[in-house]
C-alpha positions in Angstrom: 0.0 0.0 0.0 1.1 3.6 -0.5 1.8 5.4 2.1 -0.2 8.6 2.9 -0.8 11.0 5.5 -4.4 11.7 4.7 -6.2 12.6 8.3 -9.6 13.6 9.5 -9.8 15.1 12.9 -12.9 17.1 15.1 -11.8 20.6 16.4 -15.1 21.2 17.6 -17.9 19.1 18.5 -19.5 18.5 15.4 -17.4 19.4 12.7 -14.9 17.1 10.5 -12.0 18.2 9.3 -10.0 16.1 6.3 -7.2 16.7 5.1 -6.6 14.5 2.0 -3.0 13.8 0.6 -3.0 13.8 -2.7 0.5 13.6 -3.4 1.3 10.7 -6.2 5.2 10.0 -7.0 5.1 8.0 -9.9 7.7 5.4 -10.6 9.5 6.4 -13.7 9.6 3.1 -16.1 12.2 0.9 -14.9 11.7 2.0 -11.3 12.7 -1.5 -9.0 9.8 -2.1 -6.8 12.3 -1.0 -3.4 13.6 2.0 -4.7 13.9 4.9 -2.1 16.0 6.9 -4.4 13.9 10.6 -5.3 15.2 10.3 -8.9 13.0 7.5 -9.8 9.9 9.2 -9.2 7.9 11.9 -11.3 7.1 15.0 -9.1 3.4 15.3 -7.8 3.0 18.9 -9.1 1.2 17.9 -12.5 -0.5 15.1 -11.0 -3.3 16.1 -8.4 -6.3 13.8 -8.5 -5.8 12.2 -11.7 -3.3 10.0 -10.8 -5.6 10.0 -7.1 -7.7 7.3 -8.9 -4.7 5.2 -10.0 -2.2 5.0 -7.6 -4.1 5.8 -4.5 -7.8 4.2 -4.9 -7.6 3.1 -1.1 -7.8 6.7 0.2 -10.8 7.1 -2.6 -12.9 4.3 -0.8 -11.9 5.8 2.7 -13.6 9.3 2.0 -16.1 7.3 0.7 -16.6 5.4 3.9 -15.6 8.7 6.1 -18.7 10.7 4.3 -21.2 8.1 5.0 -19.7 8.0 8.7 -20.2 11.6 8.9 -23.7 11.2 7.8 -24.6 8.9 9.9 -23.2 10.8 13.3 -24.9 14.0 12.4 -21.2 15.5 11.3 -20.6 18.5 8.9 -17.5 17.5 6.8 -15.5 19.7 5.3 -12.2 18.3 3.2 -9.2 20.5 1.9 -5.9 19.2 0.3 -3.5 21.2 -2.0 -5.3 20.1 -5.0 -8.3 21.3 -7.0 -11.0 18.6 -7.5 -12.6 20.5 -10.2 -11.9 22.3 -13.3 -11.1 25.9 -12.4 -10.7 27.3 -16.1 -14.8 27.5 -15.9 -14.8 25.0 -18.4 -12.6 26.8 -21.4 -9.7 23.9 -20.8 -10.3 23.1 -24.3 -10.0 26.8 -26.1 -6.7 27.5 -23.7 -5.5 24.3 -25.4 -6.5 24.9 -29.1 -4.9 28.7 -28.8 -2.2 28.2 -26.5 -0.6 25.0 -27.0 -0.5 21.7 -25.2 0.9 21.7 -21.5 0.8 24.9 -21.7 -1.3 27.2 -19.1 -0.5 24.4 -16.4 -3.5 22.5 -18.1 -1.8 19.1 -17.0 -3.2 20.1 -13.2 -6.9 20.6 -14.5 -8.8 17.4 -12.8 -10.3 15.4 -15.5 -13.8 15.2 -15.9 -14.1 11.8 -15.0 -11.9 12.5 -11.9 -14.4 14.9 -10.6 -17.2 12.6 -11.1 -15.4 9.6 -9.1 -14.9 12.2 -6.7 -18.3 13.8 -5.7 -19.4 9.7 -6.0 -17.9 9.5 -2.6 -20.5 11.6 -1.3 -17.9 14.8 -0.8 -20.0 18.0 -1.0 -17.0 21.0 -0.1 -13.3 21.0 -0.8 -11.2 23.7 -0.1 -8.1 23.1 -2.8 -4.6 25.3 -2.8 -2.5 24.4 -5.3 -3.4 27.3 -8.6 -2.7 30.7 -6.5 -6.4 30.7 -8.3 -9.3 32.4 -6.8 -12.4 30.4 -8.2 -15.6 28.4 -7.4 -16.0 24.8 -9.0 -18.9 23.1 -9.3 -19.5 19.8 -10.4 -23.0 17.9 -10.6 -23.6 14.0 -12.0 -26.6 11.8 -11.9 -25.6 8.3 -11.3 -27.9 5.2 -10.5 -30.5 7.6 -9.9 -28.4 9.6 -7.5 -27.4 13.2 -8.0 -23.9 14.6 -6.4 -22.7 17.2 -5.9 -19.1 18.8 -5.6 -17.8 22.0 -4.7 -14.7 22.9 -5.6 -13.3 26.3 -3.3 -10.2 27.2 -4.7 -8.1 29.3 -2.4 -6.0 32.3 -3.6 -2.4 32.5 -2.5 -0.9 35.5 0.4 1.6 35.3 -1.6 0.6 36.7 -5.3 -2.4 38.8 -7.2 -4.9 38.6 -5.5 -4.0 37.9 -2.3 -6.5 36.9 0.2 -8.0 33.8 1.9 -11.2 32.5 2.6 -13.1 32.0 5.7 -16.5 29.3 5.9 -19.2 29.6 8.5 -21.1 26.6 9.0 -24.9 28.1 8.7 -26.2 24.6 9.5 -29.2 22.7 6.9 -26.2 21.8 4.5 -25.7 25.6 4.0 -21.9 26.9 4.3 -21.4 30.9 3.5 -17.9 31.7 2.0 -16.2 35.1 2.3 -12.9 35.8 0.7 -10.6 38.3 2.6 -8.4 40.5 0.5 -5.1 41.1 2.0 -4.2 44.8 1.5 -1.8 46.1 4.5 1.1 43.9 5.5 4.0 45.6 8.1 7.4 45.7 6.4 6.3 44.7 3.1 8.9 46.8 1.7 11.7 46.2 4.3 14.0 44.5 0.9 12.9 47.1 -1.4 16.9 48.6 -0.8 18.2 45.5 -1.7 16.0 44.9 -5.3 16.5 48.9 -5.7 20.5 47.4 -6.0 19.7 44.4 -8.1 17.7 47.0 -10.3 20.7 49.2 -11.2 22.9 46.5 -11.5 20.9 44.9 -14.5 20.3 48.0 -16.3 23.9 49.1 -15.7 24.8 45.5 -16.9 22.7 46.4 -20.1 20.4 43.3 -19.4 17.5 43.0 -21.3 13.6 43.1 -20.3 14.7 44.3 -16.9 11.9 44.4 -14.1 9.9 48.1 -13.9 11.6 49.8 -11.0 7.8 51.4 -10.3 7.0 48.1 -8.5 9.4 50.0 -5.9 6.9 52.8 -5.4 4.3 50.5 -4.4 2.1 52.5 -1.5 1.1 48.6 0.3 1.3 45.4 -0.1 -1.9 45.1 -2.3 -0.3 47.3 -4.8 2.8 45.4 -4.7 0.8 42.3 -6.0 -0.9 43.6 -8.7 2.6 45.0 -10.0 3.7 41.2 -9.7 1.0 40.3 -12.0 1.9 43.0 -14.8 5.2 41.7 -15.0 4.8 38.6 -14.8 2.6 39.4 -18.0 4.9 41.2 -19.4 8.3 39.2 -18.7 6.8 35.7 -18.5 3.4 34.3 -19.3 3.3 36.7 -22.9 7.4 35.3 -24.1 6.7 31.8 -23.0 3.0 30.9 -23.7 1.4 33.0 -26.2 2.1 31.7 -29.7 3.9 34.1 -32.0 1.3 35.3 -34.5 -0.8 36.3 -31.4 1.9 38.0 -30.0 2.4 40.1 -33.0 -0.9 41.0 -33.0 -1.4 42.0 -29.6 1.7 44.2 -29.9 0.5 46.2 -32.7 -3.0 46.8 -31.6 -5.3 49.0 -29.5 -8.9 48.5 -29.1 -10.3 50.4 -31.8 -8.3 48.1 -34.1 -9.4 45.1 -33.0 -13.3 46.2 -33.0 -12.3 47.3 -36.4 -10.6 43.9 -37.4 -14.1 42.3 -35.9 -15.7 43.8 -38.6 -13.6 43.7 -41.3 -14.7 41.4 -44.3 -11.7 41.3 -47.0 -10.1 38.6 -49.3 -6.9 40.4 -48.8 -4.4 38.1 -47.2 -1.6 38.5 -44.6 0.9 38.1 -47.5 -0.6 40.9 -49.9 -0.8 42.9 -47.2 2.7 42.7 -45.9 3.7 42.9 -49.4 1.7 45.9 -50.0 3.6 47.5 -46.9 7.1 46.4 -48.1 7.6 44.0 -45.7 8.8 40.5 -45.7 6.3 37.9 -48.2 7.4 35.2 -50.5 4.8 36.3 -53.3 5.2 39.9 -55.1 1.9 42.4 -54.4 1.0 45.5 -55.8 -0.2 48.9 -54.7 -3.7 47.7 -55.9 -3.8 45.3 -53.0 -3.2 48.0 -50.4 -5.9 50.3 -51.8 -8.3 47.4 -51.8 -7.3 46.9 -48.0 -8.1 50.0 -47.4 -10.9 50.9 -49.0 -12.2 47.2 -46.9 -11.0 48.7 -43.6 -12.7 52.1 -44.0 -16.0 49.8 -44.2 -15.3 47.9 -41.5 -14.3 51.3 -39.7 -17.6 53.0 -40.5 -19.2 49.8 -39.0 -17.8 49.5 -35.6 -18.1 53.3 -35.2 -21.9 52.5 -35.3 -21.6 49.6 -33.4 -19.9 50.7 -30.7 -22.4 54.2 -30.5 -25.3 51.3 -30.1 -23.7 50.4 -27.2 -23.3 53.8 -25.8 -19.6 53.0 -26.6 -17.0 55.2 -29.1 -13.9 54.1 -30.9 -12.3 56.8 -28.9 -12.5 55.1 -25.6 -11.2 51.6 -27.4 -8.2 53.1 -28.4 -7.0 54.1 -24.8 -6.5 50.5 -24.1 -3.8 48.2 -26.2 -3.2 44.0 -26.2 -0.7 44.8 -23.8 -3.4 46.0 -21.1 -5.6 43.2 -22.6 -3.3 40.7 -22.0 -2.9 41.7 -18.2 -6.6 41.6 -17.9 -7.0 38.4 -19.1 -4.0 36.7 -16.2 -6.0 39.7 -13.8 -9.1 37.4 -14.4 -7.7 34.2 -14.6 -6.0 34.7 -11.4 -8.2 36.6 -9.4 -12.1 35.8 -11.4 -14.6 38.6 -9.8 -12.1 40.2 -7.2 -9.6 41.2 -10.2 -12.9 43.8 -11.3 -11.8 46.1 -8.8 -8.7 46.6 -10.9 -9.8 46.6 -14.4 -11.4 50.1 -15.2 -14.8 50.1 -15.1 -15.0 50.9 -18.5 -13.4 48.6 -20.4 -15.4 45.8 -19.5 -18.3 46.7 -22.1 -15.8 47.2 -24.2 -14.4 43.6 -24.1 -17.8 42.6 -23.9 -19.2 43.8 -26.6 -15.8 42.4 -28.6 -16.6 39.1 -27.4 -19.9 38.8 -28.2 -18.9 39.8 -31.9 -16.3 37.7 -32.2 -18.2 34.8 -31.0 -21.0 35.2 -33.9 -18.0 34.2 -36.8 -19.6 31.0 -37.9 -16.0 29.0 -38.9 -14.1 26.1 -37.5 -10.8 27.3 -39.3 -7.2 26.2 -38.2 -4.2 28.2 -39.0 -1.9 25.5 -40.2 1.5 27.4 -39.4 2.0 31.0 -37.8 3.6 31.6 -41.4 0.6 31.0 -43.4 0.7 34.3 -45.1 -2.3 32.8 -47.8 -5.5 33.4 -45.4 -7.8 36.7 -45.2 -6.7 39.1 -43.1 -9.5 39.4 -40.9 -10.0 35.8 -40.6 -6.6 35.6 -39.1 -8.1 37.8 -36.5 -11.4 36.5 -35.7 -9.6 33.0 -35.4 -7.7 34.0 -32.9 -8.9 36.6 -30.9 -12.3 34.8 -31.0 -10.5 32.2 -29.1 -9.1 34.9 -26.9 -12.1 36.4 -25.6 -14.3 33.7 -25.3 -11.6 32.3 -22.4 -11.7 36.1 -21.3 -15.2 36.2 -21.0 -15.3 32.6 -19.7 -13.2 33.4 -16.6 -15.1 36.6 -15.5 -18.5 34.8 -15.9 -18.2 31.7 -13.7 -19.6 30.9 -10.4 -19.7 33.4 -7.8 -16.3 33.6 -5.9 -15.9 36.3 -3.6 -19.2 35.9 -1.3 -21.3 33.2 -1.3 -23.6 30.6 0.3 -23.3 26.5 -0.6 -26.3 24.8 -0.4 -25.1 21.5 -0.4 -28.5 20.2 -0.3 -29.9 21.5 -3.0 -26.9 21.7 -4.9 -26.8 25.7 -5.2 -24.1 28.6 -5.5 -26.0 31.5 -4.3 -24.3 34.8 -4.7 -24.2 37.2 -1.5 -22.8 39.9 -3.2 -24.0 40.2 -6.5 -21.0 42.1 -8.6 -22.3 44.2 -11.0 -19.3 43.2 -13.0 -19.9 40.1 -13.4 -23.2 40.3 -14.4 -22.7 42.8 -17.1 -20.4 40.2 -18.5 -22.8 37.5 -18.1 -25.3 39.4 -20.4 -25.3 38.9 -24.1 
């Protein structure tokens, strides 16, 4: 048997605590069966409850057998354990994959559905899972032999990164539990290094070192502002150079709003190749000035179109073009990091804005693949829509889920009810 260090223990009459190790260190092929040597084993980071059902179905029947004990002493149980049990990508897994790559976006810790399912078979109704640095709210329902279960999936933030916080339960009693997240915002000596990185700072841009940390996250006024600094860079140095495919990259770089409600509109047989030609940039095939006048005279159309969209909307072009994919793209880890609480730092404005984008995008009726990001031979504004169609139906997918910042399980009737009621959100939510 495999030894764990899963536990359940009563810290007040009443109440069960587990605490479920889901740790898995897979041999590596060849392993002998007596090896104590850390080498031989795969790390448990990628692994979570997938491998749960595998390697470790003996703890699976004991919370089985621990939630019907519960039940039948009058206990509440509540479980936590550093993984998530359910999907906390709100169900997108699939687009991140198709637009970002696989293994990419840590979708190798996403529970598979069939995991999820095994799980709220043994009867679990709350999990508190660590694990993401996500804030998020899964929920999972099946009907099996007649039975329904349900599982909720808390997914607590980290102190430690954007948006920091934790969450707190109070047991209401009548399978009802009320969550409230806490958002950190003070911390004493936050800044007691800030000498130290102000060092490291002119020491890489004296070295001439390239994509050099902002020396503004030094300025930050508290802790909370030091965190959502974190998250811009982070953006910035990391998640955009190492998980973003290229042609998406180069069209984030070179675009604000405006142009991309333009792009939503634009309906051109012009292709990526003419067009660069046309502009005397790099193409295998020879272009004429023709094909830029014809691009044009499309994009002035397409212009003329999202001016009148966006006035339908109470919205103007103006107001798109103070935001660029650069902004976007921090928005979009804001979201998937934080879900609702990021909306306090996402202008109030823009969210219409990326609304209304979304639900354009989303209306292109096509199931086309770019073959290579050097396809040159496909319209320009299908290039577009493929992509950022993608893009903001994930957006919009992580600032619509289930509520996340204060709410009420009902585990008996299987129920998310939202104490707090974001605006935000349900602007978003809105077609």
């Amino acid at each position: 048997m495999v030894p764990d260090t899963t536990y359940l223990v009563e810290p007040i009459e009443g109440v069960w605590l587990m605490a479920i190790d889901a740790n898995v260190y897979r041999p590596k092929a060849g392993t002998p069966d007596n090896s104590t040597d850390g080498n031989d084993f795969d790390g448990s980071s990628n692994a979570g409850y997938n491998m749960m059902l595998t390697h470790k179905q003996h703890v699976i029947e004991w919370i089985t057998d621990t939630v019907e004990a519960a039940k039948e002493q009058n206990k509440v149980l509540i479980s936590f354990s550093h993984f998530p049990m359910t999907d906390f990508y709100n169900g997108a897994s699939e687009e991140i994959e198709d637009i970002f790559g696989e293994g990419n976006f840590q979708l190798k810790r996403v529970p598979e559905d069939d995991t999820s399912k095994a799980l709220a078979q043994t009867g679990l109704g709350i999990h508190v899972g660590g694990h993401m640095h996500f804030n998020d709210t899964g929920k999972k329902q099946y009907h099996i032999g007649g039975e329904t279960y349900t599982l909720f999936n808390i997914q607590a933030p980290s102190l430690a990164g954007y948006i920091p916080a934790y969450k707190v339960l109070e047991i209401k009693g009548a399978g009802q539990v009320e969550v409230e997240t806490v958002i950190i915002e003070e911390v004493p000596r936050f800044n007691e290094l800030f000498e130290h990185y102000a060092e490291e700072h002119a020491h890489l841009t004296a070295s001439g070192k390239e994509n050099v940390w902002t020396r503004e996250i030094l300025d930050s006024k508290d802790y909370y502002q030091l965190t959502d600094w974190h998250i811009k860079e982070l953006t910035r140095l990391r998640f955009l150079p190492s998980e973003w495919p290229q042609d998406l990259k180069n069209m984030l770089f070179n675009m604000n709003g405006k142009d991309m409600l333009i792009l939503s509109q634009l309906e051109t047989d012009i292709t990526v190749c003419q067009l660069k030609a046309a502009l005397d940039m790099p193409c295998a095939d020879a272009y004429s000035q023709d094909d830029l006048n014809e691009f044009m005279k499309d994009w002035n159309e397409a212009k003329t179109k999202a001016t009148l969209l966006a006035q339908e909307h109470g919205l103007t072009l103006i107001e798109f073009a103070e935001w660029d994919g650069t902004e976007l793209a921090t928005d979009f880890y804001r979201l998937r990091n934080a879900d609702e609480l990021a909306f306090r730092d996402i202008k109030q404005s823009r969210l219409p804005q990326y609304k209304l984008l979304s639900n354009e995008l989303s209306e292109m009726e096509t199931e086309v693949r770019l073959p290579t990001e050097s396809d040159g031979h496909t319209p320009v504004g299908q290039v577009f829509k493929v992509r950022f169609g993608t893009l903001f139906y994930i957006l919009d997918r992580f600032a619509t889920g289930e509520a996340s910042d204060h709410f009420l399980i009902d585990t008996e009737m299987g129920e998310i009810i939202d104490l707090k009621k974001v605006a935000d959100r349900e602007a978003m939510q809105q077609q």
